[in-house]
PyMOL Python script that loads the backbone (N, CA, C, O; Angstrom):
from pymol import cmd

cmd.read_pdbstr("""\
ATOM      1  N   UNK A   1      36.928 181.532  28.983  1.00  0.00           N
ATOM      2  CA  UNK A   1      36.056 181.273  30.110  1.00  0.00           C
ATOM      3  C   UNK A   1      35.265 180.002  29.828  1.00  0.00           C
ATOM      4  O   UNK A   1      34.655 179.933  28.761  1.00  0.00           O
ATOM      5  N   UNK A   2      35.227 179.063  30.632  1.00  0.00           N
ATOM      6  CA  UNK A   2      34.721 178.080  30.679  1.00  0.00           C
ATOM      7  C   UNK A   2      33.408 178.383  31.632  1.00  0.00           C
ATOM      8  O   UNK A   2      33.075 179.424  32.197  1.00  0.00           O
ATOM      9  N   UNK A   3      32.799 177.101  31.599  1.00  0.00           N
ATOM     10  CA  UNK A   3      31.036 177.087  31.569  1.00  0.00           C
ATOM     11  C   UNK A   3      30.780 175.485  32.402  1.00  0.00           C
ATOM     12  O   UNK A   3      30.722 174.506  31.657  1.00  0.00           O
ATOM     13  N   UNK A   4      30.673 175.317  33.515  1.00  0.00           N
ATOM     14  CA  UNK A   4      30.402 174.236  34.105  1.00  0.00           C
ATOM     15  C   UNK A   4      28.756 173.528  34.341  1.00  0.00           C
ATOM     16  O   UNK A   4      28.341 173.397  35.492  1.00  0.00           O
ATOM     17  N   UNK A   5      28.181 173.243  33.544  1.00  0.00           N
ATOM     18  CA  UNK A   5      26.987 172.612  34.358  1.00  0.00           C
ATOM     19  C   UNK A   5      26.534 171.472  34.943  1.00  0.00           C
ATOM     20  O   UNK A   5      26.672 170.420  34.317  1.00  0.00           O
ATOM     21  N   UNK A   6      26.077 171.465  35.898  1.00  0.00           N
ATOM     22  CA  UNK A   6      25.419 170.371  36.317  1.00  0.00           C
ATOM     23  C   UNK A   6      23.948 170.239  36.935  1.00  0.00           C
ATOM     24  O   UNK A   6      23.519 170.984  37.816  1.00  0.00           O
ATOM     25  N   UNK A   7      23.420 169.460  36.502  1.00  0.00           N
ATOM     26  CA  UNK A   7      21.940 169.111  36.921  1.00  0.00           C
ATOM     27  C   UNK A   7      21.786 168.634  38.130  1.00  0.00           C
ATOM     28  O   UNK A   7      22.091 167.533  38.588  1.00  0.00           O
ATOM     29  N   UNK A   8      20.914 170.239  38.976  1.00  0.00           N
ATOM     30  CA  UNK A   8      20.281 169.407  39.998  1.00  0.00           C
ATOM     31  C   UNK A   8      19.575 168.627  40.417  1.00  0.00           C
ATOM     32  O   UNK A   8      19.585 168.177  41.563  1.00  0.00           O
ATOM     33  N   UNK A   9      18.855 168.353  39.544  1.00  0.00           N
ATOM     34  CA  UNK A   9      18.323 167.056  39.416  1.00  0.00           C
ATOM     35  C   UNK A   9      18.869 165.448  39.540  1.00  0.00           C
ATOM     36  O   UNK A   9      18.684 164.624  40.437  1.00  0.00           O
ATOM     37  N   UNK A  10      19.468 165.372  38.518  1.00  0.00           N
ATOM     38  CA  UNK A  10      20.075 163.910  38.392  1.00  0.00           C
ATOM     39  C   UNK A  10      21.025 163.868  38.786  1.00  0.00           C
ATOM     40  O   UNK A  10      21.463 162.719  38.837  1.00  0.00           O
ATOM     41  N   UNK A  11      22.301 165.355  39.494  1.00  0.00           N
ATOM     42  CA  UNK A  11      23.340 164.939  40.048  1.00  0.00           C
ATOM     43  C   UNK A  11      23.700 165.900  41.236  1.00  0.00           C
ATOM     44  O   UNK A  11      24.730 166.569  41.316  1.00  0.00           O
ATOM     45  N   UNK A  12      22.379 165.838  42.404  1.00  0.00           N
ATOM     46  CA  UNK A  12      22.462 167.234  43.012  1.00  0.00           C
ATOM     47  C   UNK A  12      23.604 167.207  44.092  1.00  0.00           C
ATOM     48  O   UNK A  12      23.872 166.247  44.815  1.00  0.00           O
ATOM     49  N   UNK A  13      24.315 168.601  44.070  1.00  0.00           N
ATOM     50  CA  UNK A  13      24.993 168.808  45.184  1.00  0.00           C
ATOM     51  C   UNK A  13      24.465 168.417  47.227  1.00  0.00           C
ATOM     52  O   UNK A  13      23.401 168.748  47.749  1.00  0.00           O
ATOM     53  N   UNK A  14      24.976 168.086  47.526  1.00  0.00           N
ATOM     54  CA  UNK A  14      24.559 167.725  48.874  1.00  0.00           C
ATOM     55  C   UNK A  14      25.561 168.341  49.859  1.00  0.00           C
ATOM     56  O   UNK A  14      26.769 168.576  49.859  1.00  0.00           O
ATOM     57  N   UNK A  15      24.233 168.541  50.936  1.00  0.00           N
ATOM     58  CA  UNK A  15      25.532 169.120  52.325  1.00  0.00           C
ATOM     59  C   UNK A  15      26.909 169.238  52.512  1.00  0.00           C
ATOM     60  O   UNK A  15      27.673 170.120  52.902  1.00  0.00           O
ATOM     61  N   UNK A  16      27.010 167.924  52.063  1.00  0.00           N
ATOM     62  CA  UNK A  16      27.910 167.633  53.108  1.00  0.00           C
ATOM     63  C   UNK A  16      29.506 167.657  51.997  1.00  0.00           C
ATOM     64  O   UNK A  16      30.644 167.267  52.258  1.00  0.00           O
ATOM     65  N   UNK A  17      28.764 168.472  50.373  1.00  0.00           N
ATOM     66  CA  UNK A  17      29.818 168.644  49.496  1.00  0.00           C
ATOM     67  C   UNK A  17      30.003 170.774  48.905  1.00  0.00           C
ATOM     68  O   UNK A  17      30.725 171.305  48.062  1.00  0.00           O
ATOM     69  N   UNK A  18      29.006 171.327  49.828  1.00  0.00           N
ATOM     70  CA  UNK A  18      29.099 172.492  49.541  1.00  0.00           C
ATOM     71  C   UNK A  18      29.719 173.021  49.940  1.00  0.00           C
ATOM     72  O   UNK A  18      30.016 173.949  49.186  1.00  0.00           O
ATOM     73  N   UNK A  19      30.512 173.063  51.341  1.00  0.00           N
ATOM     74  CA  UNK A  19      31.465 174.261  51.493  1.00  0.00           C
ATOM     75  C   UNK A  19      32.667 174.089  50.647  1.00  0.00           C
ATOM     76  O   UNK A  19      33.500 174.953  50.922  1.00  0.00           O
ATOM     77  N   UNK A  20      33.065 173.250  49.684  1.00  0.00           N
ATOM     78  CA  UNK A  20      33.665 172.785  48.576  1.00  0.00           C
ATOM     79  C   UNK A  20      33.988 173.590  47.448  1.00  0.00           C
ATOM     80  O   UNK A  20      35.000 173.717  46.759  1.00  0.00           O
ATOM     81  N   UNK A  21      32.503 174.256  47.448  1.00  0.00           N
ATOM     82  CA  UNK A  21      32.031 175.237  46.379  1.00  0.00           C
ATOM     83  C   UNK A  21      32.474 176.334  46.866  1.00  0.00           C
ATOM     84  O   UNK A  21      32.783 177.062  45.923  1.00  0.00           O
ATOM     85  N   UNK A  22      32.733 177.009  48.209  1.00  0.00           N
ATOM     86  CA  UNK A  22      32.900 178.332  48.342  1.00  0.00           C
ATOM     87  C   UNK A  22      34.576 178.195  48.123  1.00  0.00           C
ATOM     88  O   UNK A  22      34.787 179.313  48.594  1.00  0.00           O
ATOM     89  N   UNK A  23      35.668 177.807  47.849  1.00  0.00           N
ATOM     90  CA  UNK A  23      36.721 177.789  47.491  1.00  0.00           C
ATOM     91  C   UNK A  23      37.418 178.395  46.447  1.00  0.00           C
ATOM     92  O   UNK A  23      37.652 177.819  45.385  1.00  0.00           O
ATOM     93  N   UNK A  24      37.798 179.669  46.739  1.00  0.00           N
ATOM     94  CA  UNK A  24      38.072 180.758  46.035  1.00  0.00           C
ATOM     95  C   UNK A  24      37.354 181.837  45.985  1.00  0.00           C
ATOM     96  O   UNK A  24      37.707 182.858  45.395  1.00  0.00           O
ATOM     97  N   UNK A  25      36.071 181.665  46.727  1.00  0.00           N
ATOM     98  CA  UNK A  25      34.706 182.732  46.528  1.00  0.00           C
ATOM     99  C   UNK A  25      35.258 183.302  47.900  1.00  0.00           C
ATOM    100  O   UNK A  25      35.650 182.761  48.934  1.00  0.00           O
ATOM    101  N   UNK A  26      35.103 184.871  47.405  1.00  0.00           N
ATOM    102  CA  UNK A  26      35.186 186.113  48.398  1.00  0.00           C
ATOM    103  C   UNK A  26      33.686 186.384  48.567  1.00  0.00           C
ATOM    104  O   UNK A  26      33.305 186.777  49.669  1.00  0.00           O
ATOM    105  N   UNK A  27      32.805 186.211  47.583  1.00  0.00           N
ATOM    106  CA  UNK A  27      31.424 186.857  47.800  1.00  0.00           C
ATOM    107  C   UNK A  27      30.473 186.424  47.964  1.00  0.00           C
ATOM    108  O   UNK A  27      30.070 186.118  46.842  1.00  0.00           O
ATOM    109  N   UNK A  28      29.829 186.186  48.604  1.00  0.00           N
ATOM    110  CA  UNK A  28      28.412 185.223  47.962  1.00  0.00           C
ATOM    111  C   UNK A  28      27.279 186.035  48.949  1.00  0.00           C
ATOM    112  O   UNK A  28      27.137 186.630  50.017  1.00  0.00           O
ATOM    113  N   UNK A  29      26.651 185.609  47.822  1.00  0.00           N
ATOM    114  CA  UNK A  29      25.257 186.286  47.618  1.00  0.00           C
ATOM    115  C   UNK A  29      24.287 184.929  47.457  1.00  0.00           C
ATOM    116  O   UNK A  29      24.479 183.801  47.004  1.00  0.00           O
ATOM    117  N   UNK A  30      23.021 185.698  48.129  1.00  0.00           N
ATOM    118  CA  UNK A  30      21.854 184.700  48.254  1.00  0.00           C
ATOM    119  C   UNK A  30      20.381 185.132  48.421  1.00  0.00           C
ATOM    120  O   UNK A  30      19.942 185.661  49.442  1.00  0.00           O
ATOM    121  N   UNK A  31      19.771 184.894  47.477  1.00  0.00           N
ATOM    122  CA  UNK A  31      18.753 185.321  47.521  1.00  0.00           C
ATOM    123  C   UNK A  31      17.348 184.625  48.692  1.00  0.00           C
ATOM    124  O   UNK A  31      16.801 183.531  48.552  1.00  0.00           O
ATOM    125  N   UNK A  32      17.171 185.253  49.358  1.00  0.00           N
ATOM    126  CA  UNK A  32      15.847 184.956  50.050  1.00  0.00           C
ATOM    127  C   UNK A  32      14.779 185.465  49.835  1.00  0.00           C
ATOM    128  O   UNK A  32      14.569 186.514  50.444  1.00  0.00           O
ATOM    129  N   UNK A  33      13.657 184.931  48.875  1.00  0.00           N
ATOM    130  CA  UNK A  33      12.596 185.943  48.546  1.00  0.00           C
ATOM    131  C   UNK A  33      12.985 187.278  48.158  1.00  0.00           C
ATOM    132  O   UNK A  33      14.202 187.185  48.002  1.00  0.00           O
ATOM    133  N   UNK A  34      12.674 188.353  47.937  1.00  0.00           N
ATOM    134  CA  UNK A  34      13.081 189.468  48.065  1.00  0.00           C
ATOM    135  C   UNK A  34      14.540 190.160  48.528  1.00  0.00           C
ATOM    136  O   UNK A  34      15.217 191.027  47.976  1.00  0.00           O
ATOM    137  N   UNK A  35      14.713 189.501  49.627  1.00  0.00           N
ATOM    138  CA  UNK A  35      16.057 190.162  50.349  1.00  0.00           C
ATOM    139  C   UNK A  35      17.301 189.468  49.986  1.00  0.00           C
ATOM    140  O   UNK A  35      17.110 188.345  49.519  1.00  0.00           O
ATOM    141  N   UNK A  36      18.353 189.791  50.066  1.00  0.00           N
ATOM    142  CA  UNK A  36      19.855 189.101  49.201  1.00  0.00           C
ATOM    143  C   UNK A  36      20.729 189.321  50.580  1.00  0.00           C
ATOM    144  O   UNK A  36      21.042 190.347  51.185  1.00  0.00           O
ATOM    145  N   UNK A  37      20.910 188.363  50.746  1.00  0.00           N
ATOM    146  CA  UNK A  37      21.990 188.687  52.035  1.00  0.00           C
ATOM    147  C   UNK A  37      23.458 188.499  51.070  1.00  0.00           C
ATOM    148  O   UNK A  37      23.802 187.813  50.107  1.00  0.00           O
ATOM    149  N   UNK A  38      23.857 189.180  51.648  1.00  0.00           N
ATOM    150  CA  UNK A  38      25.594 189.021  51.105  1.00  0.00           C
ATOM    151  C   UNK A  38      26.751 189.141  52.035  1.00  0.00           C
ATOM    152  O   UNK A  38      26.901 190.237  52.575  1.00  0.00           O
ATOM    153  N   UNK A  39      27.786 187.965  52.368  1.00  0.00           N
ATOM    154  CA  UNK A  39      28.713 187.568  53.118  1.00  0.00           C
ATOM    155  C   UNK A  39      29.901 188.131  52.207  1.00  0.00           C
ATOM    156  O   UNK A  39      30.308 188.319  51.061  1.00  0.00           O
ATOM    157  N   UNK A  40      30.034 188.198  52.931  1.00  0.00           N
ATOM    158  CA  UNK A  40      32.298 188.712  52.938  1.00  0.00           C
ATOM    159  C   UNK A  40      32.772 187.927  52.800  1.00  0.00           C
ATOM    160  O   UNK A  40      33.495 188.235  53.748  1.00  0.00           O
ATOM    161  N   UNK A  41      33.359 186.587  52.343  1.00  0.00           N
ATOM    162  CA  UNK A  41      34.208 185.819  53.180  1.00  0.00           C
ATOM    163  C   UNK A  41      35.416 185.985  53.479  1.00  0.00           C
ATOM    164  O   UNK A  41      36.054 185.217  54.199  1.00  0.00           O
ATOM    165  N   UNK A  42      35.871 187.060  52.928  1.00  0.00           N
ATOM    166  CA  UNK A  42      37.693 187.219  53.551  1.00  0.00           C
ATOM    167  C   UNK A  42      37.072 188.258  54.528  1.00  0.00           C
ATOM    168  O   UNK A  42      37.883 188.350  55.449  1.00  0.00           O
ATOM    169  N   UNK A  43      35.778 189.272  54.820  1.00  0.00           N
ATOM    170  CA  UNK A  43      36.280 190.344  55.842  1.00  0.00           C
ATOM    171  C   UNK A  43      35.458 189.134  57.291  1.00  0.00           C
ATOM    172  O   UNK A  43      36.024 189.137  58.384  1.00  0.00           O
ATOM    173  N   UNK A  44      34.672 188.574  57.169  1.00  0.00           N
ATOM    174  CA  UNK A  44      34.291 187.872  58.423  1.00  0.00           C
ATOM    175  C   UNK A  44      33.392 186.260  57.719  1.00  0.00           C
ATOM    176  O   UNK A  44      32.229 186.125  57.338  1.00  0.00           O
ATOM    177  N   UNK A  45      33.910 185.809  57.749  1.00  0.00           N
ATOM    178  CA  UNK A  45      33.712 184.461  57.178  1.00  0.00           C
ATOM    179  C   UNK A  45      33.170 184.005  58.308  1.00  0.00           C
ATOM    180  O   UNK A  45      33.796 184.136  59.360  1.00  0.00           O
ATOM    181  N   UNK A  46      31.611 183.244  58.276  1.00  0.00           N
ATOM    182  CA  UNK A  46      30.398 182.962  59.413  1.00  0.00           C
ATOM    183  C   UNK A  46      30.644 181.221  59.511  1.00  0.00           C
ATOM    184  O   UNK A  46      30.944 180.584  58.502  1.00  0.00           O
ATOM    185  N   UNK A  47      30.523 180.752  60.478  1.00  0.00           N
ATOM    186  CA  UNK A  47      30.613 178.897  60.565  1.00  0.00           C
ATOM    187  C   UNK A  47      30.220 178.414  59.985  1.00  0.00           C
ATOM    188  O   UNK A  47      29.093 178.768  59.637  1.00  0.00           O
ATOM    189  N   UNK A  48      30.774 177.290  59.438  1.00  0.00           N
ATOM    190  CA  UNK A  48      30.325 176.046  58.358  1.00  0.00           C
ATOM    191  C   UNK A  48      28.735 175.809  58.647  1.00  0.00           C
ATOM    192  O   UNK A  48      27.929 175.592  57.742  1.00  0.00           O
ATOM    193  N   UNK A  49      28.463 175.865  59.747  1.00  0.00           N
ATOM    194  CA  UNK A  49      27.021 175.217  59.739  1.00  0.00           C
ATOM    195  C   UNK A  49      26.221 176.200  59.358  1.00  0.00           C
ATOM    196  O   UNK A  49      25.218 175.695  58.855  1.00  0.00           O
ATOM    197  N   UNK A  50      26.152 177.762  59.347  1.00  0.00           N
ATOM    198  CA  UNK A  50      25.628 178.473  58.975  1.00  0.00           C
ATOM    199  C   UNK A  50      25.795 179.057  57.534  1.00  0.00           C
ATOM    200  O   UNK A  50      25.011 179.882  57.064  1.00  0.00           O
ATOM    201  N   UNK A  51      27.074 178.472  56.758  1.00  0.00           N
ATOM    202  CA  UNK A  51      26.951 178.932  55.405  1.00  0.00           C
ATOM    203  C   UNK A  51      26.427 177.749  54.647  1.00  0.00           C
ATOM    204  O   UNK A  51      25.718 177.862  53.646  1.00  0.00           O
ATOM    205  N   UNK A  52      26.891 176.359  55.283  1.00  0.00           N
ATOM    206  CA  UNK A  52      25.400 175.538  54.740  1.00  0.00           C
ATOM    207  C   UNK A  52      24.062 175.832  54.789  1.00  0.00           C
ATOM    208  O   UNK A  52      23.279 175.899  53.842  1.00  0.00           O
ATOM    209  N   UNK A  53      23.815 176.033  56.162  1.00  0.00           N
ATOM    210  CA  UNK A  53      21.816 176.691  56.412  1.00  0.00           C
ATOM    211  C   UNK A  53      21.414 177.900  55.001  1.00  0.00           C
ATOM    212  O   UNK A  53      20.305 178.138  54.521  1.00  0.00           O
ATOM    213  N   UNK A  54      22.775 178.490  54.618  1.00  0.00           N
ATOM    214  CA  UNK A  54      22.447 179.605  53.651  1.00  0.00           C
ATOM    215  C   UNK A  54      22.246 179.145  52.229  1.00  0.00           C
ATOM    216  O   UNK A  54      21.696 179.834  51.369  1.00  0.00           O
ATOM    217  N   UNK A  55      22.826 177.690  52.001  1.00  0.00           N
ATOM    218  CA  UNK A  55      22.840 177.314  51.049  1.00  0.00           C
ATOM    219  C   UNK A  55      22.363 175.981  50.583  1.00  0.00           C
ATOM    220  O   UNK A  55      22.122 175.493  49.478  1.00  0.00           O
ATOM    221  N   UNK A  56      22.322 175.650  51.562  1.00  0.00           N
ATOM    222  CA  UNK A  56      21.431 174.215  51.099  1.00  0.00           C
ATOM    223  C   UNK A  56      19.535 174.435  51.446  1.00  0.00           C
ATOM    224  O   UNK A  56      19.104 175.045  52.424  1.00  0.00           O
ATOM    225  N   UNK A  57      18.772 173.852  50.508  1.00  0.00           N
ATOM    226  CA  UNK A  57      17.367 173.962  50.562  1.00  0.00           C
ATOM    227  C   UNK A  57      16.788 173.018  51.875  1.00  0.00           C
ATOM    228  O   UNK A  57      17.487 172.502  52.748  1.00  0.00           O
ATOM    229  N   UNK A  58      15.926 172.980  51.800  1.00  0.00           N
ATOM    230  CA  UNK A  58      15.075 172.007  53.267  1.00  0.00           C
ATOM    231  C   UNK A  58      15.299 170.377  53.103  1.00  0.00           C
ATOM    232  O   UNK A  58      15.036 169.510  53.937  1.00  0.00           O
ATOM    233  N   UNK A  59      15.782 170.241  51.973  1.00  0.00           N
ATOM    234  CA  UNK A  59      16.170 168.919  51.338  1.00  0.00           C
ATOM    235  C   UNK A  59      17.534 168.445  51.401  1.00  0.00           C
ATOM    236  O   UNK A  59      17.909 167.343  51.001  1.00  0.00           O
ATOM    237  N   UNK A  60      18.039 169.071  51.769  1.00  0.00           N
ATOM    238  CA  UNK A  60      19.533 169.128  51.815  1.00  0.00           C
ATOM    239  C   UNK A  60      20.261 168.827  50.831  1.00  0.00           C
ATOM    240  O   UNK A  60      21.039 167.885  50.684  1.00  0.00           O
ATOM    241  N   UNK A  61      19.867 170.006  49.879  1.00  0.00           N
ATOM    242  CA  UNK A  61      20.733 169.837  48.465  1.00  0.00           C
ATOM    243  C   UNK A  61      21.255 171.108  48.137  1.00  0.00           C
ATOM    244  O   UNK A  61      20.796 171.821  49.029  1.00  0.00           O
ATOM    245  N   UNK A  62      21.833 171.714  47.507  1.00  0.00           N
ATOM    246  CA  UNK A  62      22.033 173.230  46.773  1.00  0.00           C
ATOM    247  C   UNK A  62      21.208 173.815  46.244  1.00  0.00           C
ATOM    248  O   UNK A  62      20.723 173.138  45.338  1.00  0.00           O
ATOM    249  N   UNK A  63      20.707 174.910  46.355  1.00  0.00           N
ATOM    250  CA  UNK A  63      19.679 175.638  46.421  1.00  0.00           C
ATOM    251  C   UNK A  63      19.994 175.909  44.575  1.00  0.00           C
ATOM    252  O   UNK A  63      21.128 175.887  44.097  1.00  0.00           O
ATOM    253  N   UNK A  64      19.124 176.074  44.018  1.00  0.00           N
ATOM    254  CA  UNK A  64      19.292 176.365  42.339  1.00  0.00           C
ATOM    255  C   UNK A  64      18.409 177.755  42.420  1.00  0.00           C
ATOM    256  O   UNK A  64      17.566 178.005  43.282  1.00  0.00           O
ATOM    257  N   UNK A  65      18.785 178.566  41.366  1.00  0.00           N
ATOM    258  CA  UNK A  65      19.860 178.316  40.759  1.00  0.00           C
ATOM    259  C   UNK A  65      21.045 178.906  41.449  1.00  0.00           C
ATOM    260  O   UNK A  65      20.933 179.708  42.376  1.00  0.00           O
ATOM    261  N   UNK A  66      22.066 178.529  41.018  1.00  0.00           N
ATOM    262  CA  UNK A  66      23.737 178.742  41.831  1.00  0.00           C
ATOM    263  C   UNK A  66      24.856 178.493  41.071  1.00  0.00           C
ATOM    264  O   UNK A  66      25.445 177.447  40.799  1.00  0.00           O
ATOM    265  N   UNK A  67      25.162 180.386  40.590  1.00  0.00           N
ATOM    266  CA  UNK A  67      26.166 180.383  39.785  1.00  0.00           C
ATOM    267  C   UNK A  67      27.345 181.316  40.270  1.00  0.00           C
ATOM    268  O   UNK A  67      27.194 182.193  41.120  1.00  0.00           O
ATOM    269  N   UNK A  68      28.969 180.924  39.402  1.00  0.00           N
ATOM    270  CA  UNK A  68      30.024 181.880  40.139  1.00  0.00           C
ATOM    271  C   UNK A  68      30.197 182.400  38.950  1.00  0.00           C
ATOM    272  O   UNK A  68      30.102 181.901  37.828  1.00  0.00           O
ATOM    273  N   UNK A  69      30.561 183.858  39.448  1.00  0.00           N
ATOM    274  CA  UNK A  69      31.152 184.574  38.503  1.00  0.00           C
ATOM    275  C   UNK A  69      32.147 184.685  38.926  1.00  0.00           C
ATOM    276  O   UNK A  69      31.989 185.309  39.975  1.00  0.00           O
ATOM    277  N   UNK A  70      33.517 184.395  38.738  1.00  0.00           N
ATOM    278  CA  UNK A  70      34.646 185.107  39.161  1.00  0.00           C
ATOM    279  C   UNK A  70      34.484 184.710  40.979  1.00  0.00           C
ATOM    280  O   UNK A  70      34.044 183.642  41.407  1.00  0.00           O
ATOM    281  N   UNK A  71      34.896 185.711  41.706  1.00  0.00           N
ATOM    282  CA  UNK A  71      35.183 185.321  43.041  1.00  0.00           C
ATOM    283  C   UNK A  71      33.921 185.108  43.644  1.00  0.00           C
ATOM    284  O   UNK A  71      33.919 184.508  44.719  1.00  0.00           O
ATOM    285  N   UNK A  72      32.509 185.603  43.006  1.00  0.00           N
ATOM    286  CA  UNK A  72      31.072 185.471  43.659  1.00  0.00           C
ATOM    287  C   UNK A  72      30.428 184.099  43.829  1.00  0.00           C
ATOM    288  O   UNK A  72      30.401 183.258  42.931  1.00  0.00           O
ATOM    289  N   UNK A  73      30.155 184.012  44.471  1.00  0.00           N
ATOM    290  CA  UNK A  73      28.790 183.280  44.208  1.00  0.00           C
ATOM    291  C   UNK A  73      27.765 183.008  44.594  1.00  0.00           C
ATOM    292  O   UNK A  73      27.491 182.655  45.741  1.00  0.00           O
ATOM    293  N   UNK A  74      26.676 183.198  43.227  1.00  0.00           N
ATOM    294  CA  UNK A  74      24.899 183.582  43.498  1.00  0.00           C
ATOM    295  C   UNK A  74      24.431 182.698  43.488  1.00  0.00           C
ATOM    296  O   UNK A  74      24.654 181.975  42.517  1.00  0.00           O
ATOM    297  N   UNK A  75      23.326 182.123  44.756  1.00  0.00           N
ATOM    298  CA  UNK A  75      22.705 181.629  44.948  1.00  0.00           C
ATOM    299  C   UNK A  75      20.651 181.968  45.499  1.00  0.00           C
ATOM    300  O   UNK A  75      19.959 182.677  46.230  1.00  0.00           O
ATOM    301  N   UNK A  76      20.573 180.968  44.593  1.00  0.00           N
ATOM    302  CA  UNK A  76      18.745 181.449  44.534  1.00  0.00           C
ATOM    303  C   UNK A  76      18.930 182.293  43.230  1.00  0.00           C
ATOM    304  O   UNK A  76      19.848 182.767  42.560  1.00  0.00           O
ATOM    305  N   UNK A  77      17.071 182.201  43.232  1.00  0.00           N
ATOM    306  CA  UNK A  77      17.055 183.178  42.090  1.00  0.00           C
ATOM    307  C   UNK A  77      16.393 184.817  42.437  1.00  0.00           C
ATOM    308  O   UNK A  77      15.212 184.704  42.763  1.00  0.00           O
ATOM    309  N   UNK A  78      16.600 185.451  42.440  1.00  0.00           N
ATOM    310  CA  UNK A  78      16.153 186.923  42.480  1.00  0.00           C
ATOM    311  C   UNK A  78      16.627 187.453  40.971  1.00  0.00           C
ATOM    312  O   UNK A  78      17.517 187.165  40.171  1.00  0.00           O
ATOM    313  N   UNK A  79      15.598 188.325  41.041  1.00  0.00           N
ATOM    314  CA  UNK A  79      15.776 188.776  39.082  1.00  0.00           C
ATOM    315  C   UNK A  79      16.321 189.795  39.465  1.00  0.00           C
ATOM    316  O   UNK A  79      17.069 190.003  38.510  1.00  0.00           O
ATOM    317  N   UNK A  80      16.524 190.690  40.249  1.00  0.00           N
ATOM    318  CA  UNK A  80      17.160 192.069  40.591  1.00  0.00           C
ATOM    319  C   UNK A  80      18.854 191.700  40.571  1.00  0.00           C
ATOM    320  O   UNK A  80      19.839 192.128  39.970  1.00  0.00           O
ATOM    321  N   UNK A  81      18.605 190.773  41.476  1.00  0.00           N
ATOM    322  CA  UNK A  81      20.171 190.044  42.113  1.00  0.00           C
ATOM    323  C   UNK A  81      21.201 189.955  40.653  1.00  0.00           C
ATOM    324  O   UNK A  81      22.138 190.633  40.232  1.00  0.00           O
ATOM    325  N   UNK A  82      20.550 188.878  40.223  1.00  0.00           N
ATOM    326  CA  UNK A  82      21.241 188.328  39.149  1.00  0.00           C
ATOM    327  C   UNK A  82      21.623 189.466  37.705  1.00  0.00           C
ATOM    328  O   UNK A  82      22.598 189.455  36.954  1.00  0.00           O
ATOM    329  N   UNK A  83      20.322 190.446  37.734  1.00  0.00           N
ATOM    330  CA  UNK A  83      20.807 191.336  36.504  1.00  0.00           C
ATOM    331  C   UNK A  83      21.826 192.393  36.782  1.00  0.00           C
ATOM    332  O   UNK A  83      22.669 192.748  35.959  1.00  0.00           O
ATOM    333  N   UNK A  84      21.707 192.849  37.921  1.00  0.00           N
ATOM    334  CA  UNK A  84      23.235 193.183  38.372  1.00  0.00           C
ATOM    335  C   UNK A  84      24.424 192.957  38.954  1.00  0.00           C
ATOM    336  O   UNK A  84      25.165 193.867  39.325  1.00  0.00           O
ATOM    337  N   UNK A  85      24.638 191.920  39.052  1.00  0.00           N
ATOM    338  CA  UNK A  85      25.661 191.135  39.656  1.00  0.00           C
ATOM    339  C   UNK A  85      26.321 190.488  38.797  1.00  0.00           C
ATOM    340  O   UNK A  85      27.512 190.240  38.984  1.00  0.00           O
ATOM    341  N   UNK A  86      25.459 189.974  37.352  1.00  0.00           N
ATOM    342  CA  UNK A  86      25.756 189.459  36.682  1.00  0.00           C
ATOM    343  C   UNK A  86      26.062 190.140  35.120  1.00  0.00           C
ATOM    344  O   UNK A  86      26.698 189.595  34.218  1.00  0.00           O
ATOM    345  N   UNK A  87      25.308 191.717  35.081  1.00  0.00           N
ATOM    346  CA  UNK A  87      25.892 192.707  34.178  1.00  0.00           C
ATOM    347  C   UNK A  87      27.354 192.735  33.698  1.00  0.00           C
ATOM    348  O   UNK A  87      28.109 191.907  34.209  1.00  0.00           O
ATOM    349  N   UNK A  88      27.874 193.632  32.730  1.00  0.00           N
ATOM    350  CA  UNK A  88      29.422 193.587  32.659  1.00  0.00           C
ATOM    351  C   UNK A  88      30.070 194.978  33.767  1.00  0.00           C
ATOM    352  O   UNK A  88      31.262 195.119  34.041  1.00  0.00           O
ATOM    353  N   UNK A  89      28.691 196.077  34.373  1.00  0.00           N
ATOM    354  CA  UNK A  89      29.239 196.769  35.369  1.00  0.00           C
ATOM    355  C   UNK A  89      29.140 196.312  36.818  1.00  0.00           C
ATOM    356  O   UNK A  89      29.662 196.933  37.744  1.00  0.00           O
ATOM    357  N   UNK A  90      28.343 195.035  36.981  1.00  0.00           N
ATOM    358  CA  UNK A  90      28.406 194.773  37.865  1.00  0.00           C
ATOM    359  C   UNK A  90      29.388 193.740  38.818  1.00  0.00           C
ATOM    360  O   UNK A  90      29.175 193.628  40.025  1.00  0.00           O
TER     361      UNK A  90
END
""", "prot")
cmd.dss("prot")
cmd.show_as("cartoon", "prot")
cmd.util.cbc("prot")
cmd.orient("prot")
C-alpha cells in the first residue's frame, strides 16, 4: 500500500481538478461540522456541480483533510468519522 501526499498549502487541489479524485471512489463521505453526509456513487451519483459544492471549501480548493481508503473517500475532519471509517472493522 502506497501513501500519497500532498500539501494543501503549496500545491492545493482546485475545482476545477476534483471530480478527478472521485475516480474509482464508490463512497465518499464528508464531514460537515457534526453531520457526515455520505453519497453512493454507483447507487445514485448527484451532478458535478454538487459533488464539487461538497468538496471544495469557500476558496475553491479541497477541503482538508481528504483521504481514500480503498474505494472511500473522506473528506473534512470529524473525529467520529475518521475513527471508524478508518479502523481495520470499518
Amino acid at each position: 500500500m502506497t501513501a500519497e501526499l500532498q500539501s494543501a498549502t503549496r500545491n492545493p487541489v482546485t475545482s476545477d481538478q476534483i471530480l478527478g479524485l472521485l475516480e474509482g471512489v464508490s463512497d465518499l463521505y464528508v464531514a460537515r461540522g457534526k453531520k457526515i453526509v455520505h453519497v453512493d456513487l454507483n447507487a445514485a451519483r448527484p451532478a458535478d456541480e454538487d459533488l464539487v459544492g461538497l468538496l471544495c471549501s469557500r476558496f475553491g480548493k479541497l477541503r482538508a483533510p481528504t483521504m481514500r481508503s480503498g474505494d472511500r473517500l473522506l473528506v473534512g475532519y470529524n473525529a467520529e468519522m475518521l475513527s471508524t471509517l478508518l479502523s481495520p472493522e470499518g
